[in-house]
C-alpha positions in Angstrom: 33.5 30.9 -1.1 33.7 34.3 0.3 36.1 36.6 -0.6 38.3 37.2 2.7 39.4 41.2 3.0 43.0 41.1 4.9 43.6 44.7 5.0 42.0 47.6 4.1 42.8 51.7 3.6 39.2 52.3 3.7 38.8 53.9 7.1 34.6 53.5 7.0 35.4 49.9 6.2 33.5 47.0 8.0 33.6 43.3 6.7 30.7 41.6 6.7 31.0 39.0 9.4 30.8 41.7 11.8 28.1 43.3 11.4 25.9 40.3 12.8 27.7 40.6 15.9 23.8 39.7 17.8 24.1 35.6 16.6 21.5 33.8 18.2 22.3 31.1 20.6 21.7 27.7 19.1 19.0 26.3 21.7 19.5 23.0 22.8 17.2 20.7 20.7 18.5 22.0 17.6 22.4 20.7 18.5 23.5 17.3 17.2 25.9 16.6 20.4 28.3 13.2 20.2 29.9 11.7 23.1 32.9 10.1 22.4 35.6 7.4 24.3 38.5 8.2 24.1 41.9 6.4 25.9 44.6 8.1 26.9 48.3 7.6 28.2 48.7 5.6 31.2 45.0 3.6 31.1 43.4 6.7 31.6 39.9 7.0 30.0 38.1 10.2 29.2 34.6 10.7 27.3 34.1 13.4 24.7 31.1 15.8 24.0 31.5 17.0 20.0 29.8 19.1 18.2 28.4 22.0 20.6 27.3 25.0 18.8 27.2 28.3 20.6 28.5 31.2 22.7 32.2 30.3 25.0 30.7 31.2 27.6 27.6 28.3 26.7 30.3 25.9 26.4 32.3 26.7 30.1 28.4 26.4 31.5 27.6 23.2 29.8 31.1 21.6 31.0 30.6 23.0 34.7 27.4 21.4 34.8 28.3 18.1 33.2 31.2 17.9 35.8 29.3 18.8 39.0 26.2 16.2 38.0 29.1 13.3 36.9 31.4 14.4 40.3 34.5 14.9 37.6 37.0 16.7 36.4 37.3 17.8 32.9 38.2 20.1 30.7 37.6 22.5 27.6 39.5 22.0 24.4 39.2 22.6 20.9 35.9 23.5 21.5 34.8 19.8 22.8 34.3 19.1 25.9 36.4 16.4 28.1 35.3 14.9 31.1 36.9 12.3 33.0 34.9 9.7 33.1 34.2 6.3 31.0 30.1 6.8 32.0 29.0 7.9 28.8 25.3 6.6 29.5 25.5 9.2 32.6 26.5 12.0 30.0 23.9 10.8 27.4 20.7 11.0 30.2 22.2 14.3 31.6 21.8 16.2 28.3 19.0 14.3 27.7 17.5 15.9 30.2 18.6 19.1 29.8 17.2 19.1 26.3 19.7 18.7 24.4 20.0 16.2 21.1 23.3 13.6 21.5 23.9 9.9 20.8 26.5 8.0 21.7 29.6 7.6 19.3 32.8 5.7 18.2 34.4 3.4 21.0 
């Protein structure tokens, strides 16, 4: 576990995390995306990509995408994306063919 600094008086002082601030972007065959089905209030069904490593702005381009090819809405949250639709097979051959790694999961 690594030790987390909270404050420091030390004016030269940089923690560690930060100086990697040039993270690579995780290319696509290497994520392990899951698409998820999930009901909500009033019948409402929505499917759920999991597991997306990488950059915000990645993740706002991945959802705009997967919205415009499905003709959906959706959303960002927690870092998954939501989009409203019960098509998961759609979603599956979409980042399939965008070269991404997902399977289908849960529901």
């Amino acid at each position: 576990m690594k030790d987390k600094i909270i404050f420091s008086t030390d004016p030269d002082f940089t923690p560690e995390d930060q100086n990697d601030v040039d993270e690579e972007s995780i290319t696509p065959e290497n994520q392990n995306l899951r698409i998820w089905l999930e009901k909500r209030p009033g019948n409402k069904v929505v499917s759920i990509v999991k597991n997306f490593m990488g950059t915000t702005e990645e993740l706002k381009m991945l959802e705009k995408t997967l919205k415009k090819r499905c003709g959906v809405g959706g959303s960002i949250k927690d870092n998954e994306i939501i989009i409203q639709t019960k098509d998961r097979q759609k979603l599956l051959q979409i980042l399939k063919e965008m070269g991404y790694f997902a399977k289908l999961s849960g529901g």
